[in-house]
C-alpha positions as CSV (number, residue, x, y, z in Angstrom):
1,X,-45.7,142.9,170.6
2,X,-44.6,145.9,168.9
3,X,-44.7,145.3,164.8
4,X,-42.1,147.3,164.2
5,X,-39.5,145.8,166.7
6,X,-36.7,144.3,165.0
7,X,-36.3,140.5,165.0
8,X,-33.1,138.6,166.3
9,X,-34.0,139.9,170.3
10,X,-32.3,136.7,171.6
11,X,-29.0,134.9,171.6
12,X,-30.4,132.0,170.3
13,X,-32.5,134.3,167.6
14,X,-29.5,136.2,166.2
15,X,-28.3,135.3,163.1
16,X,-24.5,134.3,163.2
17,X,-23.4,131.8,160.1
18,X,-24.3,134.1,157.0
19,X,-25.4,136.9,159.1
20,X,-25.4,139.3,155.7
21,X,-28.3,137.3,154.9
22,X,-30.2,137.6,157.9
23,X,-33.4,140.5,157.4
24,X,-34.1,142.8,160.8
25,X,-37.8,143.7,159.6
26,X,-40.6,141.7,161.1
27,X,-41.9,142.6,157.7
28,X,-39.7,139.8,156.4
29,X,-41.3,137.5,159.2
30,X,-44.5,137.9,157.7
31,X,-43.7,137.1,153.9
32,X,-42.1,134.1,154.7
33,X,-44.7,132.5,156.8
34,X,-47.6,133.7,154.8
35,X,-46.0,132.2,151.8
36,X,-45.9,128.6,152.7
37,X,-47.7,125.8,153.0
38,X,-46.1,123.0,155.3
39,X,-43.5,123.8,158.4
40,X,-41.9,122.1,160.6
41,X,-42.4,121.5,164.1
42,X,-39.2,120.5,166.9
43,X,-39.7,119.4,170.1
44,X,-37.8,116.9,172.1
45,X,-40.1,113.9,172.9
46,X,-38.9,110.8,175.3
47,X,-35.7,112.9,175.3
48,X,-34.7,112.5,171.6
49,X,-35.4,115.6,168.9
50,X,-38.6,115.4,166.5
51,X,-38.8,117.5,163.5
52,X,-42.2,116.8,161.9
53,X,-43.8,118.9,159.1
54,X,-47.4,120.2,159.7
55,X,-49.8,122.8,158.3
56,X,-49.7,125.9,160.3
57,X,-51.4,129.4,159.8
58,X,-51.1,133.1,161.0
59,X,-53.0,135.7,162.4
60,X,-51.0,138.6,163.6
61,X,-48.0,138.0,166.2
62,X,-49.0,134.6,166.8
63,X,-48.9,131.3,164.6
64,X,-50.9,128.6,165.0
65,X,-50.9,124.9,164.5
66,X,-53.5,121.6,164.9
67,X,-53.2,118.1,164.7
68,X,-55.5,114.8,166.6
69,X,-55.3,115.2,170.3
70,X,-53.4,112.3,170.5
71,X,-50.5,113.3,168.5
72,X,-47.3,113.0,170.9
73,X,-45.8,115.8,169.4
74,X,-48.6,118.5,170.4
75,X,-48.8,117.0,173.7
76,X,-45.2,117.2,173.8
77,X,-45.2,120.5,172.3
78,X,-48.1,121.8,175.2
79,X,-46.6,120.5,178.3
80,X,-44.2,123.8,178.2
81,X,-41.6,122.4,176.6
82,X,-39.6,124.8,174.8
83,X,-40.1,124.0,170.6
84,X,-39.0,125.3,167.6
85,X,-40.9,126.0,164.1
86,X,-39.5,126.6,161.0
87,X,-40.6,127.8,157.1
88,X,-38.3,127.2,153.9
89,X,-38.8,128.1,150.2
90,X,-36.7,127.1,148.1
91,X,-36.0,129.8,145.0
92,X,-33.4,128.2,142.9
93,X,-30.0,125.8,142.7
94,X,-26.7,128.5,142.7
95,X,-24.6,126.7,140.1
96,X,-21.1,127.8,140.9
97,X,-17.5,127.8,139.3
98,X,-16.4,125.6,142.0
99,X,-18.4,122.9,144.1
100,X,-17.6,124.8,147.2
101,X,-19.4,127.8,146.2
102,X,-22.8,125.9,144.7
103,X,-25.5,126.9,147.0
104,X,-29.5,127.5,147.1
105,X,-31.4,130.7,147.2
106,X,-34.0,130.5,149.7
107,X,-36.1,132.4,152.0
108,X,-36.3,130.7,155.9
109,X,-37.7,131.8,158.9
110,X,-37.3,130.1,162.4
111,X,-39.3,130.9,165.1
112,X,-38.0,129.6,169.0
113,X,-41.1,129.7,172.1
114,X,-43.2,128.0,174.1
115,X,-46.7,127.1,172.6
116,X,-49.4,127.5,174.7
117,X,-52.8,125.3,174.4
118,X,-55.6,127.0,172.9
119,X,-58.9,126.3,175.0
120,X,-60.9,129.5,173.7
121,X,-63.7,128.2,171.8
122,X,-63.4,131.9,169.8
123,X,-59.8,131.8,169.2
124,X,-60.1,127.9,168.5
125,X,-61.9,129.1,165.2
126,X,-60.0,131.7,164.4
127,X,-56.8,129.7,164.9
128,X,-58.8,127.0,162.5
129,X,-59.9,129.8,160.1
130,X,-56.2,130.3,159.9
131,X,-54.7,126.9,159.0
132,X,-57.4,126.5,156.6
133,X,-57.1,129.6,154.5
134,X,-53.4,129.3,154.6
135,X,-53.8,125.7,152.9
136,X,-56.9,126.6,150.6
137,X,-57.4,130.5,150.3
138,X,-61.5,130.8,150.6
139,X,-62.5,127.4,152.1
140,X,-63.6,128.6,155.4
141,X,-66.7,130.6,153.6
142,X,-67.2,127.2,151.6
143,X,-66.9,124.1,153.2
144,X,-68.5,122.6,156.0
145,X,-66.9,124.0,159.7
146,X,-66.1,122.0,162.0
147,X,-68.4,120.2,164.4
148,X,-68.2,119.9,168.3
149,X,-67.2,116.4,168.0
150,X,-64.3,117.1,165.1
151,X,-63.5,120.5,167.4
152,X,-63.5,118.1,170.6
153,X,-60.8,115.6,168.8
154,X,-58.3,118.6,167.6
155,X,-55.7,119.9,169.5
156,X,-54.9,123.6,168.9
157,X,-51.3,125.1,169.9
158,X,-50.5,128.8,169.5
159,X,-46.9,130.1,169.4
160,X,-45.8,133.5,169.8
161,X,-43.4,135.3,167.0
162,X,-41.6,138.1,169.3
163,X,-38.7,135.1,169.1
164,X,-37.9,134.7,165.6
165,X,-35.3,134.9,162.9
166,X,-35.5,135.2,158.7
167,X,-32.6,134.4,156.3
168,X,-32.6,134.9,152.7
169,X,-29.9,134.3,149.9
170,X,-30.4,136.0,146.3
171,X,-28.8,136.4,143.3
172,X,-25.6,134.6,141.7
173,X,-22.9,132.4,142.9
174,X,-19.9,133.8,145.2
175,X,-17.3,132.8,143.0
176,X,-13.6,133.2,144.4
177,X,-11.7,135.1,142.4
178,X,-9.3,132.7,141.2
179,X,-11.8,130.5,139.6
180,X,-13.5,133.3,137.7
181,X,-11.3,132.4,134.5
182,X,-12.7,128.5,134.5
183,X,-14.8,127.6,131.6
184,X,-17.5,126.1,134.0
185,X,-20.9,127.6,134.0
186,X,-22.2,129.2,136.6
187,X,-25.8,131.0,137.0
188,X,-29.4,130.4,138.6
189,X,-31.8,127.5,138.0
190,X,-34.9,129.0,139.3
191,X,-37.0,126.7,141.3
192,X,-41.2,127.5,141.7
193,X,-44.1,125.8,142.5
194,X,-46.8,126.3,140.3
195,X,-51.0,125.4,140.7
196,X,-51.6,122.4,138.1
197,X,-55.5,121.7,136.3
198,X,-58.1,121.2,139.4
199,X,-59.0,117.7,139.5
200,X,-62.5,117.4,141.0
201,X,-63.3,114.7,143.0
202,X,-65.2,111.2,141.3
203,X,-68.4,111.8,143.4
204,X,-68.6,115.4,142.4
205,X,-72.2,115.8,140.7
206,X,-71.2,116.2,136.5
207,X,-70.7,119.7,135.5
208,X,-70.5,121.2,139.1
209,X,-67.9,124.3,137.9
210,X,-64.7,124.6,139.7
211,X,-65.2,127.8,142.2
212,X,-63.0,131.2,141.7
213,X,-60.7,130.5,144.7
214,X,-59.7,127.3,143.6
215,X,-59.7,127.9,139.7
216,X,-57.4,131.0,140.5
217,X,-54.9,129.7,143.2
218,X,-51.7,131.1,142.7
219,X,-48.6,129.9,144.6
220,X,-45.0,130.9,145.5
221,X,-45.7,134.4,145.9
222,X,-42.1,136.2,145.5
223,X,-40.4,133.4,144.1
């Protein structure tokens, strides 16, 4: 897949409803995904639509997720079934003038395919290495890896990007003209989430010191 091609290749990609909001650069892609920490996951299982949030993490044109080996969705997901993933931040509430015109600003990306099991023992880690320093930035050099018997029990699915599409809304509410005059306010609430205090864990020996990548975490990048 070519980095620079421009996203929105498909019908079912392209951007209609809001389509000044839609972004072309796979640039966009990138940002959204590597921003979050939870997506969601569709797939039609015993012929009725299931939309269930999972960890997920990206390496290049392809985005990977995990989950037990007996999780109906990923076995769902890797009978080549055709699924569909999704990312959302949410920036802030758009108060408005009029209740028609409140609205959010958000960044979202959506991302259509077929996954594909990942048997690869090497791209098995990597695809782990992924959805682990997505959720906890420096774990992988840390903690533990995985076994062959916690390997053995994980199913890994990998899904392509080259079918994708991004939509973000900035800025103030779209007031109407006519309702410009009303003395309603109308503005931003900004909406981030923020790293609290680490709370170590009660076994922890006393005094073992909270490492640099946890201690230093820093989320909502962009927000």
């Amino acid at each position: 897949m070519d980095t620079a091609a421009p996203l929105s290749p498909t019908p079912r990609s392209t951007v209609r409803r809001g389509a000044k909001r839609a972004r072309t650069e796979r640039a966009d892609l990138y940002a959204v995904l590597d921003a979050g920490l939870v997506g969601h996951l569709g797939v039609v299982l015993d012929g009725a639509p299931v939309v269930l949030p999972t960890g997920y993490g990206r390496r290049g044109e392809t985005l990977y997720v995990h989950g037990s080996t007996g999780a109906a969705s990923l076995r769902a997901s890797a009978a080549g079934v055709q699924v569909c993933f999704t990312v959302t931040h949410l920036d802030g509430v758009v108060y408005a003038r009029s209740t028609f015109h409140h609205s959010l600003n958000y960044r979202c990306a959506v991302v259509h395919g077929t996954a594909r099991v990942v048997t690869d023992h090497d791209e098995r880690l990597l695809a782990l290495e992924a959805l682990t320093e997505q959720l906890a930035p420096g774990s992988w050099t840390t903690a533990r890896l995985p076994d062959r018997k916690e390997l053995a029990a994980t199913a890994v699915l990998a899904l392509d990007l080259g079918e994708a599409s991004v939509k973000v809304r900035t800025g103030p509410p779209g007031d109407d003209e006519r309702d410009l005059a009303l003395p309603v306010w109308a503005g931003v609430l900004p909406l981030r989430t923020v790293a609290g205090e680490p709370e170590p864990c009660p076994l922890l020996p006393e005094g073992t010191p909270v490492p640099p990548h946890v201690r230093e975490r820093r989320l909502s990048p962009g927000a």
